[in-house]
MIZALO-856389 format. One record per residue: residue in one letter; residue number from 1; x, y, z of N, C-alpha, C in turn. Coordinates in pm, whole numbers, plus 50000, padded with zeros to 5 digits. Example, Ala and Ser with C-alpha at 12.3 -4.5 7.8 and 13.67 -1.06 7.14 Angstrom:
! MIZALO-856389
['a'; 1; [51319; 49431; 50780]; [51230; 49550; 50780]; [51320; 49670; 50780]];
['s'; 2; [51285; 49775; 50708]; [51367; 49894; 50714]; [51290; 50003; 50787]];
! end
This chain:
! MIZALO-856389
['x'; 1; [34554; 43287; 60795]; [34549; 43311; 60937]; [34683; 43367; 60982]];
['x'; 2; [34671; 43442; 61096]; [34805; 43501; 61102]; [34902; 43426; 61274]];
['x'; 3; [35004; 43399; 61194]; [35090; 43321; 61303]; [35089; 43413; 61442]];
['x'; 4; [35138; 43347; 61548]; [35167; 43442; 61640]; [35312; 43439; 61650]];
['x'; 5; [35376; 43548; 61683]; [35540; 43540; 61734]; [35570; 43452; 61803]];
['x'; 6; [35699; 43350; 61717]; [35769; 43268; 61783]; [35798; 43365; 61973]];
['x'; 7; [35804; 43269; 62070]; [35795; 43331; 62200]; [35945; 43251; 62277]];
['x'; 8; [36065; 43367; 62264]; [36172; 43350; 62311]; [36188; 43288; 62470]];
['x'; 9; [36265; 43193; 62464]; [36275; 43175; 62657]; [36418; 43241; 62705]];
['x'; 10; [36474; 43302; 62621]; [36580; 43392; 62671]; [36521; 43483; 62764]];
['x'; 11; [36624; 43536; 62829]; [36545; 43621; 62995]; [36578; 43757; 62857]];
['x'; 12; [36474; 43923; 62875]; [36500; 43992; 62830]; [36625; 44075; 62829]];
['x'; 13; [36682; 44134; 62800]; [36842; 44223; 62819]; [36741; 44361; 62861]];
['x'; 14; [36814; 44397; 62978]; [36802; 44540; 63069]; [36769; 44621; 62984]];
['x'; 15; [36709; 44715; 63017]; [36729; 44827; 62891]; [36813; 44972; 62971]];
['x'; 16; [36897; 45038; 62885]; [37020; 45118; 62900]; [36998; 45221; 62957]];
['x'; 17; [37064; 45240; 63050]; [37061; 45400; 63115]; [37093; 45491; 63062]];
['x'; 18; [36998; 45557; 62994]; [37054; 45672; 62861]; [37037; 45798; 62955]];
['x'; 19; [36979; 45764; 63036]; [37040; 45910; 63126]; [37092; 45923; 63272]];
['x'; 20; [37197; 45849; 63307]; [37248; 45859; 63455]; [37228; 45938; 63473]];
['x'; 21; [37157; 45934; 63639]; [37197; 46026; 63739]; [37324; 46034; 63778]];
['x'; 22; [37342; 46152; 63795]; [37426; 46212; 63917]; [37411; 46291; 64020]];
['x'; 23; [37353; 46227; 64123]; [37321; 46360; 64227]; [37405; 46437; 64294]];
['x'; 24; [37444; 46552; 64270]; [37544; 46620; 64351]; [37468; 46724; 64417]];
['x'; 25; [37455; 46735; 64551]; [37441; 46813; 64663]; [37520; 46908; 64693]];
['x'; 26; [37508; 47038; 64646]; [37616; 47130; 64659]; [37670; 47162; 64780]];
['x'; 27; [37789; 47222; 64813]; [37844; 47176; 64939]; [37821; 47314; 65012]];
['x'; 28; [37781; 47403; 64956]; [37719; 47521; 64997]; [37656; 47581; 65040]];
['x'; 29; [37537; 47643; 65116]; [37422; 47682; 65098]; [37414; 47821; 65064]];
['x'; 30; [37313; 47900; 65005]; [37141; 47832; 64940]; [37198; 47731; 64841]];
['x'; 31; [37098; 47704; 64798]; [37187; 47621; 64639]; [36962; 47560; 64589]];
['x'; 32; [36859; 47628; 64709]; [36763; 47572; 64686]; [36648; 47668; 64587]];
['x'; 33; [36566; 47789; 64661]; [36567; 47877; 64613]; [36671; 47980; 64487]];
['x'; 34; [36739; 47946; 64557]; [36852; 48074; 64434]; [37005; 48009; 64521]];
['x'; 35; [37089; 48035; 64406]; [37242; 48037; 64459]; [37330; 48135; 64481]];
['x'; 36; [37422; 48089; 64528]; [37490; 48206; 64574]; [37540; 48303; 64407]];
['x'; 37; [37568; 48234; 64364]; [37575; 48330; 64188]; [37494; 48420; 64206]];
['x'; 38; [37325; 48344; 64198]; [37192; 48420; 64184]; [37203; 48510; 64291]];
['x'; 39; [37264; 48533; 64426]; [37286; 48621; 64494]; [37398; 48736; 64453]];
['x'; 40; [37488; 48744; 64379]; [37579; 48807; 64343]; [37566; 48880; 64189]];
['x'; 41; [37451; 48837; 64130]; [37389; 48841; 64050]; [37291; 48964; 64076]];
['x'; 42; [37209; 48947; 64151]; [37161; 49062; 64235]; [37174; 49138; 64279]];
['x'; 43; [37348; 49134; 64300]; [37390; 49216; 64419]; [37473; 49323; 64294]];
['x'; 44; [37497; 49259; 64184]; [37581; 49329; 64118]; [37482; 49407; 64020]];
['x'; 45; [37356; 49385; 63991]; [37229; 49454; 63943]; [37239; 49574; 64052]];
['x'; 46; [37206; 49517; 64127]; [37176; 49647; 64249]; [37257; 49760; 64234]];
['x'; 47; [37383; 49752; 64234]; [37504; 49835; 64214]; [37524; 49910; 64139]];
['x'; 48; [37437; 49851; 64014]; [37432; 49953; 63920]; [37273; 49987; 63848]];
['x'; 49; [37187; 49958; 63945]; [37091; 50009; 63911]; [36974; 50002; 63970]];
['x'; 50; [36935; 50164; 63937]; [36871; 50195; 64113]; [36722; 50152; 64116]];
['x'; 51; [36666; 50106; 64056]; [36528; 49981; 64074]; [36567; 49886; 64124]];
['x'; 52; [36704; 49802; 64120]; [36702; 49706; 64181]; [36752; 49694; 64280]];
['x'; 53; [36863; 49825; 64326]; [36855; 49847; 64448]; [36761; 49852; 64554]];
['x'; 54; [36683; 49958; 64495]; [36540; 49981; 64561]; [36429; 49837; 64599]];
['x'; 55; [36492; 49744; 64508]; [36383; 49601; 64566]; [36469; 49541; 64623]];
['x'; 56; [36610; 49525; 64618]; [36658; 49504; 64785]; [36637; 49554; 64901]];
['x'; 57; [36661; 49656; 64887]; [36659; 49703; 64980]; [36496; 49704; 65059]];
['x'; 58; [36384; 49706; 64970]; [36274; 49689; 64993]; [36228; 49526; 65084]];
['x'; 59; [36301; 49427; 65000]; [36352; 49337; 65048]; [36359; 49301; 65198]];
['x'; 60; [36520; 49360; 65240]; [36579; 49335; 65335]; [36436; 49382; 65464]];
['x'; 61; [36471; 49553; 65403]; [36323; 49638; 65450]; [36223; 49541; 65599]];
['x'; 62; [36163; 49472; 65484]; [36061; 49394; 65474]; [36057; 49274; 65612]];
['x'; 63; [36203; 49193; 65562]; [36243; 49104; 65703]; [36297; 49166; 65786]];
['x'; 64; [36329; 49272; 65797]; [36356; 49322; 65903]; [36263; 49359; 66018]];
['x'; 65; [36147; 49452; 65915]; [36012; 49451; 65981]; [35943; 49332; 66085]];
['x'; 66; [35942; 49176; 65985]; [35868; 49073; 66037]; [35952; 49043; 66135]];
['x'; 67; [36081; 49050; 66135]; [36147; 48969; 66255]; [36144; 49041; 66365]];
['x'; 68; [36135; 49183; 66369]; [36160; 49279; 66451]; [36012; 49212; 66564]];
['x'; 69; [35920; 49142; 66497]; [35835; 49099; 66600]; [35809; 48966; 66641]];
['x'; 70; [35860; 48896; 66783]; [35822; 48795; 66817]; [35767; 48663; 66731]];
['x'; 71; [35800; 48556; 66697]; [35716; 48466; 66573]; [35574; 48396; 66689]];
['x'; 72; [35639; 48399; 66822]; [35501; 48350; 66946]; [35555; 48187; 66926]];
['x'; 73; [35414; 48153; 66960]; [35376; 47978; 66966]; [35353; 47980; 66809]];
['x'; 74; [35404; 47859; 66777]; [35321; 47800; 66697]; [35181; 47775; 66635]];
['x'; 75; [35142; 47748; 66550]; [34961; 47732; 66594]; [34959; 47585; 66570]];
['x'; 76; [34815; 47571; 66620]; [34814; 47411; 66669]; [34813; 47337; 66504]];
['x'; 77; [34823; 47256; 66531]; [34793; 47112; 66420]; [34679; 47135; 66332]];
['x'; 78; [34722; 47118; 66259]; [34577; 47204; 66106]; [34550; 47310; 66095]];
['x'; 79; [34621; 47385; 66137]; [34586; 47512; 66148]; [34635; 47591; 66026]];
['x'; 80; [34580; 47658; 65887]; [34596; 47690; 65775]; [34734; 47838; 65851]];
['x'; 81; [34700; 47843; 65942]; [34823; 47956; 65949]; [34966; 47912; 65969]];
['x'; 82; [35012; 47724; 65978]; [35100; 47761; 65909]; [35147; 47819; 65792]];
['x'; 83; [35068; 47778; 65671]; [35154; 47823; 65594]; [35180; 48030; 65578]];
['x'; 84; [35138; 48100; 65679]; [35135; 48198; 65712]; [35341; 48197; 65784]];
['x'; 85; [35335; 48141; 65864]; [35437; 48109; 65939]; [35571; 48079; 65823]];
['x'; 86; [35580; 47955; 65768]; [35679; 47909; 65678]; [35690; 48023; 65549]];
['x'; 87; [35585; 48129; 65513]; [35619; 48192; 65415]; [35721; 48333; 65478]];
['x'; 88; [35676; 48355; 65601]; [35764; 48430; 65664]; [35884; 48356; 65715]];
['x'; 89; [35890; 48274; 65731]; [36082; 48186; 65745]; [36119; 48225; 65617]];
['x'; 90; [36065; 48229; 65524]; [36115; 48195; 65355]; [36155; 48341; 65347]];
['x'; 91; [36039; 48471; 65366]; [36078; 48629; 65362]; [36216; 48633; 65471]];
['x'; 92; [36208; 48619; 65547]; [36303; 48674; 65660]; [36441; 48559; 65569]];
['x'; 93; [36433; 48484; 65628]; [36581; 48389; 65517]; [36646; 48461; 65424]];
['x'; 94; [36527; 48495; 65271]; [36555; 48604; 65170]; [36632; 48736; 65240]];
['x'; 95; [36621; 48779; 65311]; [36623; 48896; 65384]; [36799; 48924; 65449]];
['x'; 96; [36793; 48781; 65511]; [36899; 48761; 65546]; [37071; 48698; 65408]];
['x'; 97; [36981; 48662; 65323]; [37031; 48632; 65221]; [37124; 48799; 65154]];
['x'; 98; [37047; 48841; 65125]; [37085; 48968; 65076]; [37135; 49092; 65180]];
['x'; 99; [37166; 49053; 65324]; [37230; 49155; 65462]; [37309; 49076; 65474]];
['x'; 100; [37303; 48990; 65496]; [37411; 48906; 65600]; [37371; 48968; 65745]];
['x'; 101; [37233; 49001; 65767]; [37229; 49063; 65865]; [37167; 48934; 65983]];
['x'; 102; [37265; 48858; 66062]; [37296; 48733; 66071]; [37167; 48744; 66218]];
['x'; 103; [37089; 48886; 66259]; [37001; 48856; 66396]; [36866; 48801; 66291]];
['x'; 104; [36867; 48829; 66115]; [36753; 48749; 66088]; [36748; 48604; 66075]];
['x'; 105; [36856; 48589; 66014]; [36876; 48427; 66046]; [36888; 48351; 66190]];
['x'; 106; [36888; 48441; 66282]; [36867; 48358; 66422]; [36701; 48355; 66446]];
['x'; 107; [36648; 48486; 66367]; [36481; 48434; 66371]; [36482; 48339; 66299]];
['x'; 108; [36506; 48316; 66216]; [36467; 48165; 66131]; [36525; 48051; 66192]];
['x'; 109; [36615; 48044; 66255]; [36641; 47967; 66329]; [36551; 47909; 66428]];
['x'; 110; [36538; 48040; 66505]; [36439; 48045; 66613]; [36320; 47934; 66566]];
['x'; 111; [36230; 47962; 66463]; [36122; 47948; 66391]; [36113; 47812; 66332]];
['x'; 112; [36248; 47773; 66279]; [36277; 47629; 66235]; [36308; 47557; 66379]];
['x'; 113; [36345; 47582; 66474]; [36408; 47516; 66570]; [36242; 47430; 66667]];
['x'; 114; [36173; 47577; 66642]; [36054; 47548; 66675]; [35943; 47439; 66672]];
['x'; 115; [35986; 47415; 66475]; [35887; 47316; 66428]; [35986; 47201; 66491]];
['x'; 116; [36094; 47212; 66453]; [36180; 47105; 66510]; [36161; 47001; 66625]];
['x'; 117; [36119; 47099; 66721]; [36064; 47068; 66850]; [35933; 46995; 66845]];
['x'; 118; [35837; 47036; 66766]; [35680; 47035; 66765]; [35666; 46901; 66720]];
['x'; 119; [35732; 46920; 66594]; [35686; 46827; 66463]; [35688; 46641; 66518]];
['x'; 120; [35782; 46653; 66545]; [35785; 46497; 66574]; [35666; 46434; 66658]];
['x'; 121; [35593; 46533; 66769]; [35540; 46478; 66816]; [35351; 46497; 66822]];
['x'; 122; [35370; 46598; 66705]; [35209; 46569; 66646]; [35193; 46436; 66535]];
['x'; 123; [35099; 46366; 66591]; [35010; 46253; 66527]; [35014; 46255; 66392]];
['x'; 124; [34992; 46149; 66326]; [34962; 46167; 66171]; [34811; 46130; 66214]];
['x'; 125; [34795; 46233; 66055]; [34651; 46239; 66032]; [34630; 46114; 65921]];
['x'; 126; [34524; 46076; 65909]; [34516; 46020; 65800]; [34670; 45888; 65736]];
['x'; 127; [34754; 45901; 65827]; [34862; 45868; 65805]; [34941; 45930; 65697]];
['x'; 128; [34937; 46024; 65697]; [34990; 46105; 65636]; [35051; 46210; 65663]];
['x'; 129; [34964; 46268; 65768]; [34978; 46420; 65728]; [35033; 46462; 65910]];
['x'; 130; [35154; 46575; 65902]; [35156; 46565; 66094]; [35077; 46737; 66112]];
['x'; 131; [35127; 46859; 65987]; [35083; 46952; 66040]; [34972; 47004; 65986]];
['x'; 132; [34920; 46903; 65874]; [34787; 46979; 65865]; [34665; 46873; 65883]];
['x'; 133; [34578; 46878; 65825]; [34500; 46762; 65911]; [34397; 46723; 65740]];
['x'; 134; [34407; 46855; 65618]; [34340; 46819; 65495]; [34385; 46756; 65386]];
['x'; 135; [34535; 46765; 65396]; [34577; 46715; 65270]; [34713; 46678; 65309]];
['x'; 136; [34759; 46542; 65212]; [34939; 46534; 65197]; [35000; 46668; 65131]];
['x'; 137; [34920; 46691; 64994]; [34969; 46779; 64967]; [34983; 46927; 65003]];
['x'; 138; [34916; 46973; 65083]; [34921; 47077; 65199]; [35045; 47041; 65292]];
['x'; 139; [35045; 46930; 65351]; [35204; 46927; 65402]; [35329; 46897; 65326]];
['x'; 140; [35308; 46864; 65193]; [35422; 46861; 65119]; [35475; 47020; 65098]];
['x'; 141; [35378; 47076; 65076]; [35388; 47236; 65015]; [35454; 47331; 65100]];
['x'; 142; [35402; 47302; 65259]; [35434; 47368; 65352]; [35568; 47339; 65373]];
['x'; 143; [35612; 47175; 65345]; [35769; 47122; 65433]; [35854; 47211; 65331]];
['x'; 144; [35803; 47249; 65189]; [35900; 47262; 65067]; [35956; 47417; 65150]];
['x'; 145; [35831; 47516; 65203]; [35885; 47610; 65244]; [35957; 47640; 65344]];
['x'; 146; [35945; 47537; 65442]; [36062; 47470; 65603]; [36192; 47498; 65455]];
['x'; 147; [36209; 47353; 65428]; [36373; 47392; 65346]; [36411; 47465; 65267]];
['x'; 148; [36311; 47550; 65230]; [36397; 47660; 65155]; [36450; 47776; 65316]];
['x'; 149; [36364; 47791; 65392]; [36420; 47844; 65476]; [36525; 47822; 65511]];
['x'; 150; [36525; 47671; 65572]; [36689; 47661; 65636]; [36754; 47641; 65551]];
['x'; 151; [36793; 47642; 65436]; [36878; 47641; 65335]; [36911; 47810; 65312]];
['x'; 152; [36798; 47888; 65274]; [36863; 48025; 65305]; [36932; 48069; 65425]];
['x'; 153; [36930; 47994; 65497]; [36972; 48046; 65650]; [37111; 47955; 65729]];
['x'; 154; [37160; 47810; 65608]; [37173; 47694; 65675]; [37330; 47727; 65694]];
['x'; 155; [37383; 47810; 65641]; [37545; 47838; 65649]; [37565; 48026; 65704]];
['x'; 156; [37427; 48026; 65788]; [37463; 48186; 65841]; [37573; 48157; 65971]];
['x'; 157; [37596; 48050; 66013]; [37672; 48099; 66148]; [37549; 48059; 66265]];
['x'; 158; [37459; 48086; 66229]; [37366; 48171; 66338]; [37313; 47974; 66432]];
['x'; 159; [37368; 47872; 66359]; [37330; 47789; 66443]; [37419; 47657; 66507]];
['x'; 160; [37407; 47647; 66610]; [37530; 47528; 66701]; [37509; 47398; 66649]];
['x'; 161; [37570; 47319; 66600]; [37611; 47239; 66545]; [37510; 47120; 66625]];
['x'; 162; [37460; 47136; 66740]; [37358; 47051; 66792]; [37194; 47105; 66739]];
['x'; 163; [37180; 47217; 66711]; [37057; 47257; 66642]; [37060; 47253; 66519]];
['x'; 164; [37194; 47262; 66423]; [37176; 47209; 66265]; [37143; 47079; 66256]];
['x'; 165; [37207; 46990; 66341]; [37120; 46864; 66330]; [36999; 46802; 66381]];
['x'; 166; [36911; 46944; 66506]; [36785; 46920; 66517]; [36685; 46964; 66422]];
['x'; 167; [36734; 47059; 66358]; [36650; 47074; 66225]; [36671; 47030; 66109]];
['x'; 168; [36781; 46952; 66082]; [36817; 46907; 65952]; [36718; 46730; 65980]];
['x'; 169; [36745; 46689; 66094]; [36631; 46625; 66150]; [36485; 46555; 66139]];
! end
């Protein structure tokens, strides 16, 4: 017959942190999407070569276009066109990333300042959810594209030190 293991009353020993964290938060921004390297990186492709010029510049192009028009109201609560909305914070940000052309980052501003305003005071759904009404993960997806925005945008200048902390918020 087979014994069972003698059964220790010693408390167990921890087992070892074989991989500390270290979280370091770069003191920079972007640092989320792409970094500033990955921007200089780009910038020094571009310089010397004219496809990748041409998708900057296509790029910039591009947010310049979307911002050049009004972002409006918001749309209401569940409404699948945010994520219509946050992918254009994310284009225009990019946009501004590669100009420094600092009136796009006041649209994103604009646009983040917006939800800023909104967000707190739509309902949870489901207890979960404030801007969409089908899924957590629909608002996880959407918030991911909120911070890449203001992270492309979060060290333009373009915002008063009382609105970085209504959208950081």
């Amino acid at each position: 017959a087979a014994r069972a293991a003698p059964q220790s009353s010693a408390p167990e020993k921890p087992a070892e942190n074989l991989l500390p964290l270290r979280l370091q938060i770069p003191v920079q921004h972007p640092y989320l999407l792409l970094t500033r390297a990955d921007v200089e990186k780009a910038r020094r492709a571009a310089a010397t070569q004219p496809s990748a010029q041409r998708s900057l510049e296509a790029l910039v192009t591009s947010a310049r276009d979307t911002a050049a028009k009004p972002l409006g109201d918001l749309p209401a609560k569940g409404d699948t066109a945010h994520w219509n909305v946050a992918s254009r914070l994310v284009q225009v940000g990019l946009g501004f990333v590669f100009s420094d052309d600092v009136r796009l980052a006041e649209w994103v501003r604009d646009g983040l300042l917006a939800y800023a305003d909104r967000y707190p005071a739509w309902p949870l759904t489901r207890g979960r959810c404030k801007t969409f009404t089908q899924s957590s993960l629909y608002e996880a997806m959407w918030a991911e594209n909120i911070a890449l925005a203001y992270d492309l945008v979060a060290d333009s200048g373009a915002f008063t030190a009382g609105q970085r902390r209504h959208a950081e918020e």
